[in-house]
N, C-alpha and C positions, 0 to 999 in steps of 0.2 A: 654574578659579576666576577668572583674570584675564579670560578667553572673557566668561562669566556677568558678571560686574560692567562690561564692556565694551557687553555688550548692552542691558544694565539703563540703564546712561548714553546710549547712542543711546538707545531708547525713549523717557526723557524728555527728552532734549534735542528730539526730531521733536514728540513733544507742543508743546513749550513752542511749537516754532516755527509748528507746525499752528492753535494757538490764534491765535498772535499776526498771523498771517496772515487768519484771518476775524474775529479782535475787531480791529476801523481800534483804532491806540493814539491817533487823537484822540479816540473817547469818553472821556468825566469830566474831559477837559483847556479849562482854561479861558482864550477867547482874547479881543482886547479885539474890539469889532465896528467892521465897519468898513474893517479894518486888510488888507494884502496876508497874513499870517497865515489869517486866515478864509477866505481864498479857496482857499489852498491845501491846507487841511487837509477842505473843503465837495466838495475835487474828485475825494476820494475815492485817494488814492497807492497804495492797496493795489490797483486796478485787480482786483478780484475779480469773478468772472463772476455774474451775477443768480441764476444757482442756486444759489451758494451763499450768500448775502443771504437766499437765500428758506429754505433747509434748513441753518441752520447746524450744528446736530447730525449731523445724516446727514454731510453732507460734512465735517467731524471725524471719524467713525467710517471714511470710504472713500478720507480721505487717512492715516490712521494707519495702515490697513491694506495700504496698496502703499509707504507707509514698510518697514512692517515685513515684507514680502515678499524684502527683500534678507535680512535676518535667518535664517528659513526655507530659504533658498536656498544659503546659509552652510552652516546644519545639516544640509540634505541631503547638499552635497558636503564631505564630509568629509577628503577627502584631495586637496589642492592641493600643485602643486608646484611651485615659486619660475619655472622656465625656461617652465613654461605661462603664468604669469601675465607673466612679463617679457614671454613674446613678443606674446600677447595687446595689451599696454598700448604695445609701443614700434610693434606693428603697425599698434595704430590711431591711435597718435600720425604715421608715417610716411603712412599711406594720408590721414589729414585733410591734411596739410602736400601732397600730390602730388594732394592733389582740387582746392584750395583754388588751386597755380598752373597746374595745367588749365584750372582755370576763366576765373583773369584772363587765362591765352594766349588765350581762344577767345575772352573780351571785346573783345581787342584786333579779331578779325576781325568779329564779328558784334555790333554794339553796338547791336541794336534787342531789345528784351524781344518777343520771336517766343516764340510755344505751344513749337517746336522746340527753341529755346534752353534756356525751359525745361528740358523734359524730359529734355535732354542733360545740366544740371547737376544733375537728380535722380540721371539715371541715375551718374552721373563720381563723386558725394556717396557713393550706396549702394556702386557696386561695386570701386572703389577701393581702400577700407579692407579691403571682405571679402578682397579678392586679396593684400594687405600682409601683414593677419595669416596666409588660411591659408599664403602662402608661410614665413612664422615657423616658425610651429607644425609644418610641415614638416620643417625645418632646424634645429628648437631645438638639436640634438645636435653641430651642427657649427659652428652660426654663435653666436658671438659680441660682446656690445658691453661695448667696452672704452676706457676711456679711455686716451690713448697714455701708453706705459710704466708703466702701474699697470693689471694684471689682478687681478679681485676673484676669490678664492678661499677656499673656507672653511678654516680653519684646525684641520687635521684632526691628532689626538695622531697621532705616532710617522706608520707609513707607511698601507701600505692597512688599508681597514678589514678585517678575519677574519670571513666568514660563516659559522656553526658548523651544523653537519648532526646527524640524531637518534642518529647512531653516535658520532661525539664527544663527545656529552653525555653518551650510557648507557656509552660507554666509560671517562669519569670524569679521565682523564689529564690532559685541558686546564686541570685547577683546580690541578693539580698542577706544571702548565709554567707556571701565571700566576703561582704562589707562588714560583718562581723571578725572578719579575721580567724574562726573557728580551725579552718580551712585551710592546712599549711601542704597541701598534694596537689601534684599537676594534675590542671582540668585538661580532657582530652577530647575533640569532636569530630568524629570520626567525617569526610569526605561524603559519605553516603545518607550522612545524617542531617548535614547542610542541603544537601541535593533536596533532602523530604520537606525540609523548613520551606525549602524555595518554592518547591513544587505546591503546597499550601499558600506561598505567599502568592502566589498567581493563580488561582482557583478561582473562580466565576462565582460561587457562593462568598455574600461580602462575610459571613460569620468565621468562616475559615481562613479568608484574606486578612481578614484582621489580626486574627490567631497567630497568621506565620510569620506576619510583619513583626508582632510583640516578639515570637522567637528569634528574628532579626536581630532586633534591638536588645534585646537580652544578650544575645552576641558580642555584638559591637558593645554593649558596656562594660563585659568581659572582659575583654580585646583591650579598653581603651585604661581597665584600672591597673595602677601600675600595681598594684599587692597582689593581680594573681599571674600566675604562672599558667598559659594557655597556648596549647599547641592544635593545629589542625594536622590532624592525621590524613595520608594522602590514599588509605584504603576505600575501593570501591565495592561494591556489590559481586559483581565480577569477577573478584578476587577472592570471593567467596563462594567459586560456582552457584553464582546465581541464586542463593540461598536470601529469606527473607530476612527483613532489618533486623528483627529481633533475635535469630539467628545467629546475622554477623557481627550485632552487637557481642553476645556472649563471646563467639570465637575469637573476637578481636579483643575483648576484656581478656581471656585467656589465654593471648598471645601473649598480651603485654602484663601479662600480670597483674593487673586491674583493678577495681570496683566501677560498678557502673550505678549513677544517678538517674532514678527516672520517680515517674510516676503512675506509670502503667503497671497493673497487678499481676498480667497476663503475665509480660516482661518479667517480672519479680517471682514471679514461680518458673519459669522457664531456668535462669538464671541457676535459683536456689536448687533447683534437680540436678546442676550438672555443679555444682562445688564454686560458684561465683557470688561473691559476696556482695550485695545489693543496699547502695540506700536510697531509703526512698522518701522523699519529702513530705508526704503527707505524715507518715511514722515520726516523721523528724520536729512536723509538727504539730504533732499532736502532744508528743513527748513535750516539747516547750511550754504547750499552755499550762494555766496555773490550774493547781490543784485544789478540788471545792469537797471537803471532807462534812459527812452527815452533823448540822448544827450551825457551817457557817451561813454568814447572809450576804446577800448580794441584791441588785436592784437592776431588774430587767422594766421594757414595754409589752405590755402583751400584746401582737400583731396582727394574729388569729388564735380560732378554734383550733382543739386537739382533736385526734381521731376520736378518743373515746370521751363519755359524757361529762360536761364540765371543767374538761382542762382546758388550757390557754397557751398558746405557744409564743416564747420569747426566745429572744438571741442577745448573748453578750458578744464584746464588741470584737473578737477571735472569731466569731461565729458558730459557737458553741452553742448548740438548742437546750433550752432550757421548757420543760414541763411541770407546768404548775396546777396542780389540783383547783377547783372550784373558783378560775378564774376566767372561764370560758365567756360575763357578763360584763369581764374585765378590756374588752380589746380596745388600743389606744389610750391605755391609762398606764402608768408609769406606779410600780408598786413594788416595796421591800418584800425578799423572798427568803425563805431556810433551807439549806437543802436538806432533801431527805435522804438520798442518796446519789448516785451516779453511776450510768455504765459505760464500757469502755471497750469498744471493737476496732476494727482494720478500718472501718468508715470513719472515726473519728468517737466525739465524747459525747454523751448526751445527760443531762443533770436532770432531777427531779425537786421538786419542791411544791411546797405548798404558802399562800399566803401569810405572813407576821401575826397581821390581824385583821381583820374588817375594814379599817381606815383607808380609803383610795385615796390616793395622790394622782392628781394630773401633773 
């Protein structure tokens, strides 16, 4: 809206200035004769070239129209970014400033207007500035202008921003860690990631349709809670020569200086090989669950058999497998347990134990 009413006001302000440019403002102004007045006003100040004297219409129509070509040029590029534009502007600010005392050096030696001379201050004018900026535009990543002791930096909530991946979303959890409030960094979703939710959410298989809907709605509850801070990133695939998600995830973590939320381990090593720091929710939850140290007790169902002889498989309510020795006679009976111990991988936690005592409880 601000875009539009922005453009709306250049438009007529180029108008007003385009008129006022070929109507001289001394028509209908009344001067005495005579006077140093009429002489100045007879000499014509707008210095306007005869063609356009001769076509004023026309030449209103073909100055409005490369006014408003910067307009157009606007709308085409639609994704600018503040360090292209800096370097651009301070490059051609430095390249005019380094043409400009080129030139008065060379003045000093050769002070006759020679064809030569010329042409060496065309050339020193054009190529100058090109070499300023693309050396910029090169280096925007590295190089810096800073005024001393104040570096401009934007002022970003909490730490890095969280680039969320389509496992994250459909896995659902993330809405669940933000209603903790743990969670003070902007969540970021990247344009290309939404695309994949979507493309899931319309899938012909109903297991996957489901999946990407929940990623939806993980979304939108995102979106709608007012404690987190969530931006849709307007990067495409595209934009990444065509490189796959997992790909443009990292590069786009590593643009923006990042971490990326997912759950995919693939994702999670790909990541970790190139210096991008990853979390990952199943770590995050595993890390949460409580800790069952050799001696305490706890009260599982046995639901099934274990692989090997005589054990009985239960789940606490985390979903933590729990293995109980000589309980395999035990399924569907509800019975106090000790651990014996516990082990703990990238899968999650698995506990051991063995029954209290003989007494079964239904």
């Amino acid at each position: 809206m601000q875009l539009n009413i922005l453009r709306i006001v250049y438009a007529l302000v180029c108008a007003g200035a385009i008129v006022a440019y070929i109507v001289p403002e001394s028509e209908g102004t009344f001067v005495q004769p005579g006077t140093a007045a009429e002489g100045i006003l007879n000499a014509d100040p707008n210095g306007s070239p005869a063609m356009i004297k001769e076509h004023p219409y026309l030449s209103a129509i073909v100055l409005m129209l490369l006014t408003q070509s910067a307009t157009i040029i606007d709308l085409l590029i639609r994704k600018k970014r503040i360090e292209t534009i800096s370097a651009i502007y301070f490059g051609l600010l430095i390249g005019v400033l380094l043409s400009y005392m080129l030139i008065q050096a060379m003045a000093l030696g050769v002070t006759a207007q020679t064809p030569i001379r010329n042409i060496a201050v065309l050339i020193i004018s054009l190529v100058v500035p090109y070499f300023c900026i693309s050396f910029l535009l090169q280096t925007k990543d590295d190089f810096r202008f800073v005024i001393p002791y104040v570096e401009f930096a934007r002022d970003l909530k909490g730490g890095k921003p969280l680039v969320l991946d389509s496992s994250a979303l459909i896995d659902g959890r993330i809405a669940d860690v933000v209603e903790t409030r743990i969670l003070d960094a902007e969540l970021i979703v990247p344009q290309f990631v939404l695309q994949e939710v979507q493309d899931i959410a319309d899938s012909s298989d109903k297991n996957r349709r489901n999946r990407g809907r929940r990623g939806l709605e993980v979304l939108s509850k995102l979106q709608n809670n007012p404690q987190t801070e969530i931006h849709m990133n307007d990067s495409q695939r595209s934009d990444f020569n065509g490189m796959s998600t997992d790909h443009c995830l990292v590069a786009l973590a590593k643009q923006l200086n990042g971490r990326i939320v997912t759950n995919d381990f693939n994702l999670n090593k790909v990541a970790s090989v190139q210096g991008i720091k990853v979390v990952n929710l199943n770590e995050v939850a595993n890390a949460l669950k409580p800790r069952f140290l050799p001696g305490d007790h706890l009260q599982i169902r046995i639901l099934k058999e274990g692989e090997s002889a005589g054990q009985g498989i239960g789940y606490l309510d985390d979903g933590t497998m729990v293995v109980c020795e000589q309980a395999s006679n035990l399924v569907g009976k509800q019975i106090d347990v000790i651990v014996t111990s516990a082990l703990q991988s990238s899968a999650g936690r698995m506990i051991f134990g063995k029954q209290v005592d003989s007494t079964q409880q239904s």
